[in-house]
C-alpha positions as CSV (number, residue, x, y, z in Angstrom):
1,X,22.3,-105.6,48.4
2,X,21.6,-103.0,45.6
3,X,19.1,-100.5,45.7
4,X,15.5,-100.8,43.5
5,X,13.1,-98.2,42.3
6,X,10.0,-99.3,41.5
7,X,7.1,-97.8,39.8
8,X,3.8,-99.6,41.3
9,X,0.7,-98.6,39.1
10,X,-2.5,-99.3,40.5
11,X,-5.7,-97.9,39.2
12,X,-6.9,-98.5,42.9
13,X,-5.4,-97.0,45.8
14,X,-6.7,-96.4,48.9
15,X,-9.3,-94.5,50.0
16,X,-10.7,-95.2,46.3
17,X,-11.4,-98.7,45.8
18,X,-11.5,-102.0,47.4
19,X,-9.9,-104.9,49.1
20,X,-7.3,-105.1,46.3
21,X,-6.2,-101.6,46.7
22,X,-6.0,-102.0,50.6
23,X,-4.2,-105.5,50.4
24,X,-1.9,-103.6,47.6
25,X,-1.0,-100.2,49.8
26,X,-0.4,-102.8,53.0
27,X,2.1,-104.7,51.4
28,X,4.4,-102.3,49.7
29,X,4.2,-100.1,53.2
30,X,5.6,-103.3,55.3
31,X,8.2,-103.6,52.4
32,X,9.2,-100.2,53.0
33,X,9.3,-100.6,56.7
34,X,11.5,-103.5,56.2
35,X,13.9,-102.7,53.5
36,X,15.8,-99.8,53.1
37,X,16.9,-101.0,49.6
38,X,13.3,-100.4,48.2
39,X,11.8,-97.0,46.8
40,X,8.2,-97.6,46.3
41,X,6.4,-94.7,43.8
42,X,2.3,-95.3,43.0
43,X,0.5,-94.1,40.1
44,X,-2.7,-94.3,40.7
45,X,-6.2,-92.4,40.0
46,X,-7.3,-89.8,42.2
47,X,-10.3,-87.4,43.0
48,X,-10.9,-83.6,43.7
49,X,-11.0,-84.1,47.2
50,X,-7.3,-86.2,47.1
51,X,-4.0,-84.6,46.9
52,X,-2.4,-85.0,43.4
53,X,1.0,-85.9,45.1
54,X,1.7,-86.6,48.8
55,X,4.0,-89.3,51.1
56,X,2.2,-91.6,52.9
57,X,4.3,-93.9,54.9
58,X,7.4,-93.6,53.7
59,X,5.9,-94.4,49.5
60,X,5.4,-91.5,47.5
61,X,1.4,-91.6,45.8
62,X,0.7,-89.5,42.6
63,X,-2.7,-89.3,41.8
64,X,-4.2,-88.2,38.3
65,X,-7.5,-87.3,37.2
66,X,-10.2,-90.0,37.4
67,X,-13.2,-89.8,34.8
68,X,-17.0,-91.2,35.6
69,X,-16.4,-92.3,39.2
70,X,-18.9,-90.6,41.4
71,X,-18.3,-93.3,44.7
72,X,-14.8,-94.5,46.3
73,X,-16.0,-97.4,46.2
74,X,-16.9,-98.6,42.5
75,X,-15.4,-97.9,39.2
76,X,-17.4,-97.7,36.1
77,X,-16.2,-98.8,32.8
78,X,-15.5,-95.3,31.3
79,X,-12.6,-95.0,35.0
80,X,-10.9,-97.9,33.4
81,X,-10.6,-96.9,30.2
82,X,-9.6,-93.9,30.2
83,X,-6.9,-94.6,33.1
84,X,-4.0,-95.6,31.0
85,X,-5.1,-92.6,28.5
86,X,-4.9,-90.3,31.5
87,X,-2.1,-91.7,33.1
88,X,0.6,-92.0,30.4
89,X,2.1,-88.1,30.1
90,X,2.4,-88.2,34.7
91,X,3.9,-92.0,33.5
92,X,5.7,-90.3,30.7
93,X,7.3,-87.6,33.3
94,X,8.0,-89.8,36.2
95,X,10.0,-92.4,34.2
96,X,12.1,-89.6,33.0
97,X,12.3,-88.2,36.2
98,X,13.6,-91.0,39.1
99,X,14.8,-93.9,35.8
100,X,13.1,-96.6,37.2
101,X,14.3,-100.3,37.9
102,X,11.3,-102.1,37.7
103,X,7.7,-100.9,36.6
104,X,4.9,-103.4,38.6
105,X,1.3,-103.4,37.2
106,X,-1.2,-104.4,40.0
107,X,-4.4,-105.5,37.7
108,X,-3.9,-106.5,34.5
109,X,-6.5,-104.0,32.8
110,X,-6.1,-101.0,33.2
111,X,-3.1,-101.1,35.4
112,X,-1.3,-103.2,33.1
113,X,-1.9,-101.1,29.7
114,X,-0.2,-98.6,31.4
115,X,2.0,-100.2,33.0
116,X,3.6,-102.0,29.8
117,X,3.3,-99.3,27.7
118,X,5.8,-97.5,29.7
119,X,8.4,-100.2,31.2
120,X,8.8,-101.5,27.1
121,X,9.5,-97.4,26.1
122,X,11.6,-96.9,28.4
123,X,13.8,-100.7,28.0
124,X,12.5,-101.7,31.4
125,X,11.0,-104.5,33.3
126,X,7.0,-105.2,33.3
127,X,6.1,-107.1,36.3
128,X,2.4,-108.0,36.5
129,X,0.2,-109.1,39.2
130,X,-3.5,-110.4,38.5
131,X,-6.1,-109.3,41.0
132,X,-8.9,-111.4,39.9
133,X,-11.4,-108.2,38.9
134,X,-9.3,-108.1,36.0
135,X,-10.7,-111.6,34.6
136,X,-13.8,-111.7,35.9
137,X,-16.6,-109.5,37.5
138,X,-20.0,-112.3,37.2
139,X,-22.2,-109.6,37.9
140,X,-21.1,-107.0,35.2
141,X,-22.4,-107.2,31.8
142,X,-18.8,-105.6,30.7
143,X,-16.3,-108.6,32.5
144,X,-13.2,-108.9,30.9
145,X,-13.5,-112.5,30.6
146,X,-17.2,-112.1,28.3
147,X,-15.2,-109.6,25.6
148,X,-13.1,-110.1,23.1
149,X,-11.3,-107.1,23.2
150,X,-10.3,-107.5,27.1
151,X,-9.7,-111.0,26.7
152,X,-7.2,-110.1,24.3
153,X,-5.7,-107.4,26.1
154,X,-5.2,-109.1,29.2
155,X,-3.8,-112.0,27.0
156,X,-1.1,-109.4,25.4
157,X,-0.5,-107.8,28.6
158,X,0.7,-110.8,30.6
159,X,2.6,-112.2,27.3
160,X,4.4,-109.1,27.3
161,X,5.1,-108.7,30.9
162,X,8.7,-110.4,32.1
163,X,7.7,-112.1,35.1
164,X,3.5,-112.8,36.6
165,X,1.9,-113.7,39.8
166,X,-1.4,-114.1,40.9
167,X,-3.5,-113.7,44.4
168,X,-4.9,-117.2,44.6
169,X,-4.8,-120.7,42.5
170,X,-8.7,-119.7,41.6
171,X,-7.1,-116.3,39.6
172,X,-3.8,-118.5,38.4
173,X,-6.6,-121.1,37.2
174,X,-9.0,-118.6,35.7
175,X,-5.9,-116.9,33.6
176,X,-4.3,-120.4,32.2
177,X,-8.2,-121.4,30.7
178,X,-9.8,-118.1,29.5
179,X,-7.1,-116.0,28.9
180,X,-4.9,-118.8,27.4
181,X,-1.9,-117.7,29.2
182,X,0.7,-120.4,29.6
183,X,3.5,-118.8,31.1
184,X,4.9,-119.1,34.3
185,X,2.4,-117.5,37.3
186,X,3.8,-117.6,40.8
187,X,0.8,-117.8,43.3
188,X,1.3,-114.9,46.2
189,X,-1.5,-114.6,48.4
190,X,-2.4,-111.4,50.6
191,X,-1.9,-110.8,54.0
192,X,-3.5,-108.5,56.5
193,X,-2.6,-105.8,59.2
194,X,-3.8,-107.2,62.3
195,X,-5.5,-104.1,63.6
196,X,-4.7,-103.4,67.7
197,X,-8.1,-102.8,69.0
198,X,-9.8,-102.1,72.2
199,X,-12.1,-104.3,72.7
200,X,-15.8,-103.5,73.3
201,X,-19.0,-105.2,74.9
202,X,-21.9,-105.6,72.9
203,X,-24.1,-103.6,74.7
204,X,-20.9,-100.5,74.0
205,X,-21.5,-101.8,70.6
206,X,-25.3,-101.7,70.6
207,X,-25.8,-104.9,70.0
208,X,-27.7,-107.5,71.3
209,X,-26.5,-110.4,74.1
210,X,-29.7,-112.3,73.4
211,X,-28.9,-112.6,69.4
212,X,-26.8,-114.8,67.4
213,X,-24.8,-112.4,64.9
214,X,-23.8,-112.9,60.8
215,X,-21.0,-110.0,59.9
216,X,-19.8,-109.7,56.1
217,X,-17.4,-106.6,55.5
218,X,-17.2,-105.2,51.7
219,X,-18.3,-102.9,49.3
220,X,-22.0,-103.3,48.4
221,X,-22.2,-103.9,44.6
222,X,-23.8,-107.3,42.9
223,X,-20.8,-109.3,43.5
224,X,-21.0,-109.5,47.2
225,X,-24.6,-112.0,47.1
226,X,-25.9,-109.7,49.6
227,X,-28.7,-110.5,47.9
228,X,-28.2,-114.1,48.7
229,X,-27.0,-113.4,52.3
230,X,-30.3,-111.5,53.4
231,X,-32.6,-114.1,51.4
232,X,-30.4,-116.8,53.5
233,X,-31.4,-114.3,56.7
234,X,-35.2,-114.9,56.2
235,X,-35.2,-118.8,56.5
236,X,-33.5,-118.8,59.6
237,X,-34.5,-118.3,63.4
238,X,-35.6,-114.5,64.3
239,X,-32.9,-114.7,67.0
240,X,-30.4,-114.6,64.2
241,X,-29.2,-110.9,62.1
242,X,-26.9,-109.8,60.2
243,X,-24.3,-107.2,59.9
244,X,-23.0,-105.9,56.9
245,X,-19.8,-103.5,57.0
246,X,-19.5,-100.8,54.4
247,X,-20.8,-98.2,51.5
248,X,-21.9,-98.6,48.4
249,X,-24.6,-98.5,45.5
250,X,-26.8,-101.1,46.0
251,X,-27.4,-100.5,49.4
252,X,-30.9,-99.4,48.6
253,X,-31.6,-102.1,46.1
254,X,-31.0,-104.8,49.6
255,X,-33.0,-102.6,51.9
256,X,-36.3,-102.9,49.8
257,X,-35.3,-106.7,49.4
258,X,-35.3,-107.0,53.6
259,X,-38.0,-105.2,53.8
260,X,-39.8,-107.3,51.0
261,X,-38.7,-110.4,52.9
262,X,-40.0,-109.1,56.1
263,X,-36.2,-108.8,57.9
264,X,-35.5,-105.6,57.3
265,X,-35.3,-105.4,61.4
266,X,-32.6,-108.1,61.2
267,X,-30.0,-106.5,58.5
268,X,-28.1,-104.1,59.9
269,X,-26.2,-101.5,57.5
270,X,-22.4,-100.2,59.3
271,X,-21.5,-98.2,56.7
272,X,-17.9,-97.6,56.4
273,X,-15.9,-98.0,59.9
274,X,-12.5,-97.5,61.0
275,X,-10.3,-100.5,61.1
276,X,-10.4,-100.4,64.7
277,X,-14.1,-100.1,65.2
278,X,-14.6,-103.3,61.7
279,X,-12.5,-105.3,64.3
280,X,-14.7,-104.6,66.8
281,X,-17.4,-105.8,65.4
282,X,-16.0,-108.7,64.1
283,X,-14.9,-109.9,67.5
284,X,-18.2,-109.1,68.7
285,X,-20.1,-111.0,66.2
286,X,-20.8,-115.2,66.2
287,X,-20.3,-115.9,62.7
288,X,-18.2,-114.7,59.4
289,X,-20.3,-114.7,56.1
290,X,-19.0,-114.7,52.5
291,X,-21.9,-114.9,50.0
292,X,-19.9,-113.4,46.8
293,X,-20.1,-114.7,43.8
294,X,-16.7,-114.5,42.9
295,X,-13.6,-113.1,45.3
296,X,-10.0,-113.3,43.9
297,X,-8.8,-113.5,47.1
298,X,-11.0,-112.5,50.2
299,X,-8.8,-110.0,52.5
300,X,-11.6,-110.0,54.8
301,X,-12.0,-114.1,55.7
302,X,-8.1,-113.7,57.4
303,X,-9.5,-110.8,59.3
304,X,-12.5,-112.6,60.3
305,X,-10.4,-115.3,61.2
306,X,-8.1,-113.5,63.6
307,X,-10.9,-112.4,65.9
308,X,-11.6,-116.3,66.1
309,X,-14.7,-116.5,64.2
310,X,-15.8,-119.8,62.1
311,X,-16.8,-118.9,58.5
312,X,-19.4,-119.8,56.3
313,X,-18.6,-118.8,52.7
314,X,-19.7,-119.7,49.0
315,X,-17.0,-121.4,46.8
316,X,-16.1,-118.3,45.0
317,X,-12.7,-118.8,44.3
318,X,-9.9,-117.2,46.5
319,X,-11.5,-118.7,49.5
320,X,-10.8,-121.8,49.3
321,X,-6.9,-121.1,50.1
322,X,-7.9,-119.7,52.9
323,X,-11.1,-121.5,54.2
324,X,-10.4,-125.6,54.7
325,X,-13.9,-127.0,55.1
326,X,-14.7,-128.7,58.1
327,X,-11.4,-127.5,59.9
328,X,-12.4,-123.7,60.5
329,X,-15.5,-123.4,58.1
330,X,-18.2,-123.9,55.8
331,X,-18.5,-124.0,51.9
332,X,-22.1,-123.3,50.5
333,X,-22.6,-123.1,46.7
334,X,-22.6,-120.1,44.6
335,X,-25.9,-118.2,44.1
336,X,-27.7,-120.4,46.2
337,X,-29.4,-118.9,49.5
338,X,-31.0,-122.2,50.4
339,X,-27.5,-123.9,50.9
340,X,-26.2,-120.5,52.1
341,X,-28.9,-120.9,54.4
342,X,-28.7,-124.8,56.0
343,X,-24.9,-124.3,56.1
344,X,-25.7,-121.0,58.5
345,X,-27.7,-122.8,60.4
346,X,-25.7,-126.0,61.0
347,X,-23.3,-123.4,63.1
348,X,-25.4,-121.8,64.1
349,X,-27.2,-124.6,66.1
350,X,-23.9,-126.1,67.5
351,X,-22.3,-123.6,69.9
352,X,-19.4,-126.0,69.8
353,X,-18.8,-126.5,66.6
354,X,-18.6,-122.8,66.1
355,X,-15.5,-122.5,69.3
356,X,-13.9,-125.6,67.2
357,X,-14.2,-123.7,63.9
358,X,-13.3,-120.6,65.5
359,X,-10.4,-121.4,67.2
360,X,-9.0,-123.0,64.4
361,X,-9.6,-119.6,62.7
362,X,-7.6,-117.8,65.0
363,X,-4.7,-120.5,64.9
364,X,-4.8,-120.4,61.0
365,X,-4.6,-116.6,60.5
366,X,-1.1,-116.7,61.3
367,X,-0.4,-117.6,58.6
368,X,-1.5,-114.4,56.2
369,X,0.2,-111.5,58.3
370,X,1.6,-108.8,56.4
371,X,4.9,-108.8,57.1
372,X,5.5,-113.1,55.7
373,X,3.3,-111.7,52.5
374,X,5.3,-108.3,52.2
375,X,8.7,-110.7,52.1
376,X,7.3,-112.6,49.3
377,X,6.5,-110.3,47.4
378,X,10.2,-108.0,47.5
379,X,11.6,-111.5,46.9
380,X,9.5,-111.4,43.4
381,X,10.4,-108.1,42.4
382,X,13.7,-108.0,43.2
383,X,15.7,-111.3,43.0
């Protein structure tokens, strides 16, 4: 089997970003673990408190300077931009350095600008994976999908590219009919690292035995419908509250809403945990919540799902490969805390529907582990 060197660029890498980042990092360290034909290199952004170069399992991270971004959590529209700018003299220098096989764009702006740019002048090949963020961000006045000028990068970007795939049928779907592209788009999903935990009592946990517990894990910004989630809290029984897991700017914008609401008692901020202490929590909790308005995949329903909870999510895109309704969970619309609301409370008022739901979680998680992902995606890049 011969040997590949691939350059990964990813304007996200953890600890900056998001579920994309984290989904990106896990899969390329399994494919390490498991194949010793496979050099992994990541250009990514970085910040002052990061190491410009370092190994971290066994794939080789070089970070650049990262312009406007003030949180790890969210990055503004001057971050994107200038990435590929920043990024192509460290491109310019690794490609000449290690002569790549492959260079493998993970977003298809900014990561992809970049990306291209450099596999076409050095005569290599441009493989491209679309994340979702990179078509459509509903809460964001500057969406790719709403501009002309992105639409028509990210339209140039996959024409160029020699081979696509996509996180979900929602993002292959969403590329075909407003980016026009018509090529071929392999759908490869994400897959988690089942966490080992200890596992803890909810009183170690300070929680609650007498309380019936919501938990949503991700970044706080508008596209989560936290919003949605806490207006949802306030039409159901006091008995019920909500967790929410992670950082991020709007957390203060959702406080004064609880508090405006009168449930500011019942939503419970986390903050950023360790992996072992978010699967805590999860396995302590009753019920998994999605209320985004948009997810291009949803990294976070598996994980919910292998602590056996049932799930209640909006139909925002990427869930719906992993959610089947009425098997293991719950669709509510978009934007809409009323349905968010009655679809809560249907679980929440049949203790066995929710084993049913959750059992059927656990049994279906099996299906997204990191290491069946991880294969599909070296088979992608590499047959």
């Amino acid at each position: 089997m011969r040997n590949y060197h691939i350059l990964l660029v990813n304007y996200e890498y953890p600890p900056l970003g998001g579920g994309g980042g984290i989904a990106c990092k896990q899969i390329f360290e399994e494919a390490k673990r498991k194949c010793s034909n496979i050099e992994v290199d990541v250009l990514t952004a970085g910040s002052s408190d990061l190491s410009k170069e370092e190994k971290i399992n066994g794939i080789r991270v070089y970070r650049i300077r990262s312009v406007g971004r003030s949180s790890w959590s969210n990055a503004p529209l001057v971050t994107l931009v200038t990435f590929p700018i920043l990024g192509f003299l460290k491109g310019l220098e690794l490609m000449r350095k290690n002569k790549y096989d492959i260079v493998y764009s993970w977003f298809a702006v900014p990561s992809g600008v970049l990306g291209l740019v450099l596999a076409k002048l050095f005569k290599r090949k441009h493989y491209l994976t679309i994340v979702g963020g990179d078509l459509y961000k509903p809460d964001q006045v500057w969406s790719p999908h709403r501009w002309f000028f992105f639409r028509w990068t990210v339209h140039l970007v996959t024409l160029l590219s020699n081979r696509l795939s996509a996180i979900s049928n929602d993002v292959k779907t969403k590329a075909r009919e407003w980016f026009g592209i018509k090529k071929e788009i392999d759908v490869l999903s994400l897959g988690s690292v089942f966490c080992e935990y200890d596992k803890k009592s909810r009183e170690q946990l300070g929680l609650d035995e007498s309380k019936l517990y919501l938990i949503s894990v991700g970044r706080i910004i508008g596209r989560k419908g936290y919003n949605y989630l806490i207006e949802a809290l306030a039409k159901l029984p006091e008995n019920v509250e909500s967790l929410i897991v992670s950082e991020g700017p709007d957390k203060k914008i959702l406080e004064n809403l609880a508090e405006k609401l009168g449930v500011r008692e019942r939503v419970h901020f986390l903050g950023r945990l360790s992996d072992e202490e978010k699967f805590q929590y999860l396995e302590a909790s009753d019920i998994y919540v999605m209320s985004s308005l948009h997810e291009g995949f949803g990294i976070v329903l598996v994980e919910a799902m292998y602590t056996g909870l049932p799930i209640v999510s909006t139909k925002c895109g990427g869930a719906e490969d992993i959610v089947k309704e009425g098997v293991n969970g719950i669709f509510a619309r978009v934007a809409d805390s009323d349905d968010l609301a009655q679809k809560i409370e249907k679980i929440v008022n049949d203790r066995n529907l929710r084993i049913k739901y959750g059992e059927k979680s656990r049994e279906m998680s099996r299906d997204f582990t990191i290491k069946s992902v991880a294969e599909k995606y070296v088979k992608f890049l590499c047959e």
